[in-house]
C-alpha positions as CSV (number, residue, x, y, z in Angstrom):
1,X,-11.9,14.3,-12.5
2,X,-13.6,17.8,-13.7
3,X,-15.4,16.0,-17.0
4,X,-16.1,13.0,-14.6
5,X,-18.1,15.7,-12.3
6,X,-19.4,17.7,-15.4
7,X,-20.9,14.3,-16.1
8,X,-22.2,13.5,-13.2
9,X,-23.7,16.9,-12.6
10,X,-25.2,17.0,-16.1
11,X,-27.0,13.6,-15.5
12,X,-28.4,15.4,-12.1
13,X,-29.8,18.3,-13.8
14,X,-26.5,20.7,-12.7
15,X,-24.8,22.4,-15.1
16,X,-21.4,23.3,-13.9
17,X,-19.2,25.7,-15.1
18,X,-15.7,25.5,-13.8
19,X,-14.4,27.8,-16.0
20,X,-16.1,30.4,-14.2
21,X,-15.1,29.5,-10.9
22,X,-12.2,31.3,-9.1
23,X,-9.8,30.4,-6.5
24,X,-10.6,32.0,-3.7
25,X,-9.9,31.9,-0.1
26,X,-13.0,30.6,1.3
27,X,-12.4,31.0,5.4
28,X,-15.2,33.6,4.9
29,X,-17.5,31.3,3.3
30,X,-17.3,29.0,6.1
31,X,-18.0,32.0,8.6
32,X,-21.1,32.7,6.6
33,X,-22.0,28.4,7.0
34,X,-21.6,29.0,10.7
35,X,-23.9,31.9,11.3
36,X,-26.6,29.9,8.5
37,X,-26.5,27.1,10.9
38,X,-27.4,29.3,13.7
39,X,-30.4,30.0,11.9
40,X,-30.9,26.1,10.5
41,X,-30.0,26.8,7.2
42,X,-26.8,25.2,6.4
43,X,-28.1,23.3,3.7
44,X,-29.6,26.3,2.0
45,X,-26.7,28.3,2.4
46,X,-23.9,25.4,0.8
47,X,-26.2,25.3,-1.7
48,X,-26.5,29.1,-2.5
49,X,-22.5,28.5,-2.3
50,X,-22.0,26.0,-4.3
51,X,-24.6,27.5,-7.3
52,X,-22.7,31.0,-6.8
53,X,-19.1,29.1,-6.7
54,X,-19.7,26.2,-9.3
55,X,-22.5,27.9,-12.1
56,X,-22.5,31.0,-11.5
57,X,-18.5,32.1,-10.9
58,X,-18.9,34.4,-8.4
59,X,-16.2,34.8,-5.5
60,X,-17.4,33.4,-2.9
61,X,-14.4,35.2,-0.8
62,X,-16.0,38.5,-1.9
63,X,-17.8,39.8,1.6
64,X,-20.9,41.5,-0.5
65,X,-21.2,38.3,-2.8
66,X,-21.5,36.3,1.0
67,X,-24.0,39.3,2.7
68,X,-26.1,39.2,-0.6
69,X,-26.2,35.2,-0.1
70,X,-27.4,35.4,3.9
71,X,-29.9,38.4,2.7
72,X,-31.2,36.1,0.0
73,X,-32.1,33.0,2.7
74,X,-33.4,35.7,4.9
75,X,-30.3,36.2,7.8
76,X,-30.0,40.1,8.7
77,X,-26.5,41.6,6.5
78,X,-25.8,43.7,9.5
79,X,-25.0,40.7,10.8
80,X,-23.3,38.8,8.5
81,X,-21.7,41.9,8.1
82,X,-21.1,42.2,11.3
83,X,-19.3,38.3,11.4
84,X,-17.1,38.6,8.8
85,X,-15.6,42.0,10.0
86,X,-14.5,40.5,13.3
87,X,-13.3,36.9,14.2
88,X,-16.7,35.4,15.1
89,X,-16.7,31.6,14.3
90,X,-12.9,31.7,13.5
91,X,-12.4,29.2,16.4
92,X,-15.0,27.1,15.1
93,X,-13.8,27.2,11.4
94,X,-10.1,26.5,13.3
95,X,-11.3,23.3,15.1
96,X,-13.8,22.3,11.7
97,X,-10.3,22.4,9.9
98,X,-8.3,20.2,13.1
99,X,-11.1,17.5,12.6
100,X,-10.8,17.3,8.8
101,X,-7.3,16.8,9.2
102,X,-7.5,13.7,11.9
103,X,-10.1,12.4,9.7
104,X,-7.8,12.6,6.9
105,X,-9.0,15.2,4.9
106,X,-6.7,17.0,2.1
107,X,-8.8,17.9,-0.4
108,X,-12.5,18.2,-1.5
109,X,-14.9,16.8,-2.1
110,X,-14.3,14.9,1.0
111,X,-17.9,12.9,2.6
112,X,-17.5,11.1,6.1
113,X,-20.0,8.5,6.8
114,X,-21.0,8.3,10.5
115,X,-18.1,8.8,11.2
116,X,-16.8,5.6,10.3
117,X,-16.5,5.4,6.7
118,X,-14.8,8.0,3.9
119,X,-15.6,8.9,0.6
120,X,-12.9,11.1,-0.9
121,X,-13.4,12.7,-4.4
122,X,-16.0,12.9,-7.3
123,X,-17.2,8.7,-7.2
124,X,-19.7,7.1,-8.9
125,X,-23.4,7.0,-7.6
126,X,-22.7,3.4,-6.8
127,X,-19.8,3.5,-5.0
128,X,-21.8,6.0,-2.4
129,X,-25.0,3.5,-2.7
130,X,-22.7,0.9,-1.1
131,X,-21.1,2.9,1.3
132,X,-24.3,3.8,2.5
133,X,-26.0,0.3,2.7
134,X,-23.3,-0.5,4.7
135,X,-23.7,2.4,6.8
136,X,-27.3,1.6,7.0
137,X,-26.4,-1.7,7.8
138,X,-24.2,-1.5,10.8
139,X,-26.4,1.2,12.2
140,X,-29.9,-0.1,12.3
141,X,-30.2,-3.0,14.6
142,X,-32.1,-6.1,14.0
143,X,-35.5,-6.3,14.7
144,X,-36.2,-8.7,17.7
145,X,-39.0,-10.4,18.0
């Protein structure tokens, strides 16, 4: 599955570097994803994680690698500081974690399509073209004229 997603990546422009990545406990990350999305930047900051994790090999467990991330997308490091010294969001992350499991989530990379359809695992660009169409589909309702 790693070559399939070197692959893929490569073809979009990413070049990963697993080798470089460590395993890490990431509850911290997901604190610092909650207080992003406080400030509407939860795609910037799974991005910065995900470049830091996946190119870069930085642990992203590490509580100065996550306070230089929020500083770099503009969020205050007193207060990320602040939320990963103390159990702000841990109730959240708890109940993100309860959901993934009843939607039958074990592993990652894990995608939930309205939450109707799964994706689990690196796929092929088709396979998520489809699964999307057929979102698409059911969701948008005829025209009537």
């Amino acid at each position: 599955m790693i070559s399939q997603v070197q692959q893929m990546g490569t073809g979009a422009g990413i070049n990963f570097h697993f080798e470089k990545a460590l395993i890490t406990n990431t509850f911290s990350a997901h604190k610092i994803l909650h207080l992003a999305k406080k400030y509407k930047k939860t795609n910037e900051m799974e991005e910065a994680l995900f470049i830091a994790h996946f190119i870069e090999g930085k642990n992203v467990g590490d509580h100065k690698t996550l306070i230089d991330l929020a500083e770099s997308l503009g969020i205050d490091s007193e207060e990320t500081r602040q939320v990963l010294d103390t159990s702000t969001f841990d109730d959240e992350i708890k109940q993100d974690i309860r959901e993934a499991r009843a939607n039958g989530v074990s592993g990652v990379p894990f995608f939930i399509l309205n939450g109707k359809y799964s994706v689990s695992g690196a796929q092929p660009a088709e396979l998520f073209t489809s699964a999307l169409q057929q979102t698409y589909d059911e969701t948008v309702a005829p025209l009537k004229i």
